[in-house]
DOVEX-592902 format. One record per atom (N, C-alpha, C): residue in three letters; x, y, z. Coordinates in steps of 0.05 Angstrom, whole numbers, plus 5000, padded with zeros to 4 digits. Each point is the difference from the previous one (the first is absolute). Layout:
N
ALAXYZ ...
//
This chain:
118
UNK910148341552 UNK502549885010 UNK502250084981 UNK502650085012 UNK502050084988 UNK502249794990 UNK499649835023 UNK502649684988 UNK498549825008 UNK501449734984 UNK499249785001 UNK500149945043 UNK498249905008 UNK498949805028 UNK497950245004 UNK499750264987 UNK498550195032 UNK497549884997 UNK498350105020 UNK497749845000 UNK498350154983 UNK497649954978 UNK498450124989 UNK497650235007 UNK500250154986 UNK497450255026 UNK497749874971 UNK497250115023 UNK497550014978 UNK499650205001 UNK498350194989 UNK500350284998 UNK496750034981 UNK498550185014 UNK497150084985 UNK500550284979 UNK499049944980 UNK501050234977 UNK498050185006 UNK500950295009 UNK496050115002 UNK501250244974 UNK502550054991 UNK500750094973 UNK500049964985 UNK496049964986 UNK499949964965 UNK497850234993 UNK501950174983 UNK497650204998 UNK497749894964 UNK501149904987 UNK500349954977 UNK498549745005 UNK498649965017 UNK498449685004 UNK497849954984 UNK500949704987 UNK501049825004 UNK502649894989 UNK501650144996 UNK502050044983 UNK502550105029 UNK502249955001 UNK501849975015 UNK501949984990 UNK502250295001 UNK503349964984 UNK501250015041 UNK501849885007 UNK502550095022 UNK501750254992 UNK500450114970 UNK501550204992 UNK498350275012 UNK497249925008 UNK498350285009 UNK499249985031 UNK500949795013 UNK500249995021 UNK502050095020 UNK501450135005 UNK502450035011 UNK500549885036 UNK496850105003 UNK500549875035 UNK500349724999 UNK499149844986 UNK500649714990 UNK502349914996 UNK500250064979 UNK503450054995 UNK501549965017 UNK500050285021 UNK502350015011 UNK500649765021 UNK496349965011 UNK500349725016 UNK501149724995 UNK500450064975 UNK502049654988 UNK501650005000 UNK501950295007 UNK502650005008 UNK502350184976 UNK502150055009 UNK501450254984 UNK500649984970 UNK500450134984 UNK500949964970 UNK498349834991 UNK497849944998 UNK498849794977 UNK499350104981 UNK501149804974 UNK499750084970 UNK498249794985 UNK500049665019 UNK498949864988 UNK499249865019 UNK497049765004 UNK499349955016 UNK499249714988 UNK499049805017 UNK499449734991 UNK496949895010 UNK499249984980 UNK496650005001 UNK499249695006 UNK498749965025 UNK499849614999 UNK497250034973 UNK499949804980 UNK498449944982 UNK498449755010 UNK496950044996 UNK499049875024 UNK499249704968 UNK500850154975 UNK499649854978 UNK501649764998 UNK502950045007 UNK501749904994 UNK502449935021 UNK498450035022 UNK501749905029 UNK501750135003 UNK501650174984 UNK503250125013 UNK500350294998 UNK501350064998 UNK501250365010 UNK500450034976 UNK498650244985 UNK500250184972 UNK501250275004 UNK502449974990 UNK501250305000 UNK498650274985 UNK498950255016 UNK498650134987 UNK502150315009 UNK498850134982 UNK501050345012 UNK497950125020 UNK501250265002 UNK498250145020 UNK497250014993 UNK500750084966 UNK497750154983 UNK496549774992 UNK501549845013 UNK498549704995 UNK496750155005 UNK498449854981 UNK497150115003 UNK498849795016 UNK499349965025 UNK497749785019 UNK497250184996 UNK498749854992 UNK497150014992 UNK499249815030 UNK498250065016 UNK500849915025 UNK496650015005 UNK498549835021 UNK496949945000 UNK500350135036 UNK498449915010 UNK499450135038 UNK501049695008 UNK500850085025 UNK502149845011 UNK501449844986 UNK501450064982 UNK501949894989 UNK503149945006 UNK501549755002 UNK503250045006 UNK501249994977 UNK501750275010 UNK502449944977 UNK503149945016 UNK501449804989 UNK502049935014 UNK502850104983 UNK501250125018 UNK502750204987 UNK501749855021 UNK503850044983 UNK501250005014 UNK502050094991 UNK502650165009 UNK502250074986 UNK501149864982 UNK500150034977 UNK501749814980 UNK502049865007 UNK500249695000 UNK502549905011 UNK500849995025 UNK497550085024 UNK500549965022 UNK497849725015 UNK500249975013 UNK497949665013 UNK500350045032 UNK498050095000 UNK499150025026 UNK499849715027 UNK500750035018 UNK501049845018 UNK496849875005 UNK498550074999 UNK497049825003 UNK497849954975 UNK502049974978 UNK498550114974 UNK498049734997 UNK501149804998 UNK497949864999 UNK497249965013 UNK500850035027 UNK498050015017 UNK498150344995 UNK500750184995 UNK498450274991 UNK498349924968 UNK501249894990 UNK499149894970 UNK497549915001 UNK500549725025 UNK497149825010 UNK498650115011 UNK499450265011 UNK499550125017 UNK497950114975 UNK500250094979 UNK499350114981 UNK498449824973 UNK501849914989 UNK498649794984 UNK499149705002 UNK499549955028 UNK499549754994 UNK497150045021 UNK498150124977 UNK497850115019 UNK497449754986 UNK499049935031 UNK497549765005 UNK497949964967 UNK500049874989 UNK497650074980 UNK497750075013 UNK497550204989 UNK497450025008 UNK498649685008 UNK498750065025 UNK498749805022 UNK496349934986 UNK500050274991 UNK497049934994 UNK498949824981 UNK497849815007 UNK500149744978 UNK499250154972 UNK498550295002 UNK500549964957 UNK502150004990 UNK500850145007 UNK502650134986 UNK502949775001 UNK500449835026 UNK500849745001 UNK499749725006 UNK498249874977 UNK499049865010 UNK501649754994 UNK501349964978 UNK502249784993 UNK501449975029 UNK502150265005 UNK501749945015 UNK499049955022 UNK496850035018 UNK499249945015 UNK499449645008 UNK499649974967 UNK498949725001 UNK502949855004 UNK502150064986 UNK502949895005 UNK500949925023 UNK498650295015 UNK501650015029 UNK498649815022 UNK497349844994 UNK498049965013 UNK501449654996 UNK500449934968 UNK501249774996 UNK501249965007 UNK503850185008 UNK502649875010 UNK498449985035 UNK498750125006 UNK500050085032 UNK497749605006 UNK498149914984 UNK499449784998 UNK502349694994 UNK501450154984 UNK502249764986 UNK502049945034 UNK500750205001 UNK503050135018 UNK498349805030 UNK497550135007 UNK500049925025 UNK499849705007 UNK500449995029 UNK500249655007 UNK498549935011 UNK498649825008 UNK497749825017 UNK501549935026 UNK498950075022 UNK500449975026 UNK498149805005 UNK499549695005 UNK498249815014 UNK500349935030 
//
């Protein structure tokens, strides 16, 4: 997106030759898809909730299916929030090893919460 309201694109990177390692300065078809003149871009930080200003040259060390969320420096996209949720606010694992606390949590409020019909 070029100004603040346009709506956000998602876009699949299939230009990393250098994998697992990822600069945008060696990407150019990428590039050009985020729109004209970019010098600097704004990285959502999944550490630290907000937009980190990075350069082109930025190194993403990047895993298989991974998101990375870019956006023109200083621009806010007209559905940003909702593309954000879309992204990081992903389900915890369902399976009881791996969650079993939050299983048992969820099993409690869903006992506490519900009401008796007589």
């Amino acid at each position: 997106m070029n100004t603040d309201g346009d709506r956000a694109k998602i876009k699949c990177i299939q230009e990393c030759g250098d994998w697992p390692n990822f600069q945008l300065s060696t990407a150019p078809e990428t590039l050009k898809a985020l729109g004209d003149n970019i010098t600097e871009l704004d990285l959502w930080s999944t550490a630290y909730n907000c937009w980190v200003e990075i350069d082109l040259d930025y190194m993403h060390v990047l895993a298989t299916d991974q998101h990375i969320l870019l956006q023109r420096h200083g621009v806010t996209g007209a559905d940003e929030a909702e593309q954000l949720a879309q992204f990081t606010d992903q389900p915890s694992p369902q399976h009881i090893c791996y969650n079993l606390p939050v299983e048992h949590a969820a099993v409690r409020a869903t006992l506490r919460d519900r009401q008796l019909v007589f």
